[in-house]
N, C-alpha and C positions, 0 to 999 in steps of 0.2 A: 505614457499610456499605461495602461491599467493591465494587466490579462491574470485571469482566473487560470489557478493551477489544482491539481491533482494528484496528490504522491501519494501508491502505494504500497506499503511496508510489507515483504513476506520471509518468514523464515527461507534461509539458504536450503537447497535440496541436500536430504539427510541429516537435517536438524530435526530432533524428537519434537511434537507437534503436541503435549498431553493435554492442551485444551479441544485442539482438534477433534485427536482421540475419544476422549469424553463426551464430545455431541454427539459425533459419529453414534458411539454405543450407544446414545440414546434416545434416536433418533428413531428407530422401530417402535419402540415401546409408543411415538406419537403419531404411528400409521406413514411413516414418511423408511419404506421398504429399499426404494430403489437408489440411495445417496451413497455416495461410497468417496474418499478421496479428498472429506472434507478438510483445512485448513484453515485458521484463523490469524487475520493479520488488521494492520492498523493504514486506515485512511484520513490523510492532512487536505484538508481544502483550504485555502488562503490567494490572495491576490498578490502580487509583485509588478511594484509601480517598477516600469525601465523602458527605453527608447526604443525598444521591438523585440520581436515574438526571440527569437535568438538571445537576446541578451536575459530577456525575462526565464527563458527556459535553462541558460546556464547556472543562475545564481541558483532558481531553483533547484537545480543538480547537485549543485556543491553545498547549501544547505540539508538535501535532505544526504548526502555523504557523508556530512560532521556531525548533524545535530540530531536527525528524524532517526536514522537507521542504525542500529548497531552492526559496520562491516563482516566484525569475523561473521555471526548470524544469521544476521540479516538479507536484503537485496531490496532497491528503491525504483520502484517504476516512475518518473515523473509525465507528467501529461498535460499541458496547456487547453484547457477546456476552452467550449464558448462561451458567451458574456454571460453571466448572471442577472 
């Protein structure tokens, strides 16, 4: 079986954010007053052929552990979406 995944990448809490930072401050100047808190991170979409929703959602674990996310950093939400 097929199932569509979801991983997203976000800096560890207390990791400096300076692109974050950077919208953030510029974020006024485009009438947009009320954002505070913003964060920038990276989203993998891909499929992973395996025999059930468990197995599809482990590899994806431990792929985005190795490959997707920088540990010290990092932190990887993985999420088995609906079909595509």
């Amino acid at each position: 079986m097929r199932f569509p995944v979801r991983v997203e990448v976000r800096l560890r809490p207390g990791i400096a954010d300076p692109q974050g930072a950077v919208l953030e401050r510029a974020l006024p100047a485009l009438g947009f007053t009320s954002i505070s808190g913003l964060k920038v991170g990276k989203s993998f979409r891909f499929d992973v052929e395996a025999s059930d929703a468990k197995t599809a959602s482990r590899l994806a674990e431990e792929m985005a552990q190795r490959l997707l996310a920088n540990p010290v950093l990092e932190e990887a939400e993985v999420h088995l979406d609906q079909a595509r």
